[in-house]
N, C-alpha and C positions, 0 to 999 in steps of 0.2 A: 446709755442711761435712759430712762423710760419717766416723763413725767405725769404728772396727773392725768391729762386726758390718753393716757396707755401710748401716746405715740415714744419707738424709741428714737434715740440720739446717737450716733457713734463720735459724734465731732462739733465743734463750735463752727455756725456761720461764718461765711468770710466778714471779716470789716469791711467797713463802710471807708470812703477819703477823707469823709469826714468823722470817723469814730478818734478820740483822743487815744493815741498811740500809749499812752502809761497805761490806761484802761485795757486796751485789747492786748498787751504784754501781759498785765496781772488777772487776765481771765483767759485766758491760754494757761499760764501757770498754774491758778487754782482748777483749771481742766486734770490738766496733768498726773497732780497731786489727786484729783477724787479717784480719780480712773484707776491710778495706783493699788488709793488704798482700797476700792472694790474690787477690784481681783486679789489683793490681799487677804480680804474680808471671805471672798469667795473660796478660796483655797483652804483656809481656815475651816469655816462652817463644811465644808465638804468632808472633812477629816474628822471632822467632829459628829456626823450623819454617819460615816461608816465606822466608826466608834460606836455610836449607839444602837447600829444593827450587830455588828459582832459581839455587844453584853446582851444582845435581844431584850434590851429598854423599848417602852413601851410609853405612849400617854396616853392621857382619857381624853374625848371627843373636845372638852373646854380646854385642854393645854393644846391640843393638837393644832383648833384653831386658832388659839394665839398665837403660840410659838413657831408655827409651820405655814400654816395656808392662810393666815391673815399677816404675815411680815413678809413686806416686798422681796427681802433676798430668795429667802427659807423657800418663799413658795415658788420663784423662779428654780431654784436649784430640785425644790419638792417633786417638781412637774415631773423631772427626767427619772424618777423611780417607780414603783410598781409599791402601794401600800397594801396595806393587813388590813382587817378590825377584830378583834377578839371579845368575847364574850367574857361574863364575870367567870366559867370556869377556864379560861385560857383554851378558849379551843376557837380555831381561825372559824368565821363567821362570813366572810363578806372579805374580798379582794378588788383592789378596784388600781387603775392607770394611778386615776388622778382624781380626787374628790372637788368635784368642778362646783363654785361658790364664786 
């Protein structure tokens, strides 16, 4: 998991001898459970990204960046494709890895 300053995380710190033991059990727990439901999350949205390239759905440059390159998942998952841009008469324009922002 990746926080605000971009660093990521794969694990909780160890405890401390003095960290209260009910605490470090239900933040292992609540670990558990996010991790789950992110790769959840992620398997999901991936099915749903090749679903919307097999109906060759399309958005405009303001959904793109909301729904895609400005939502942490979207745009971690976004990175590993190869995008379009199409003009108003639907003819490819511009191909790009990754529209870097």
């Amino acid at each position: 998991m990746r926080v605000g300053s971009g660093r990521c995380y794969t694990g909780l710190p160890r405890p401390r001898p003095t960290d209260d033991a009910w605490l470090v059990a239900r933040a292992q727990l609540l670990w558990r459970v996010q991790k789950r439901r992110l790769a959840q999350m992620s398997r999901t949205q991936t099915l749903r990204l090749e679903q919307v390239m097999i109906d060759c759905l399309r958005w405009s440059p303001s959904e793109f960046r909301r729904d895609i390159r400005d939502y942490p998942l979207m745009r971690e998952l976004g990175r590993r494709l190869i995008w379009g841009g199409y003009n108003a008469e639907a003819r490819s324009w511009k191909g790009s890895a990754w529209m870097a922002t």
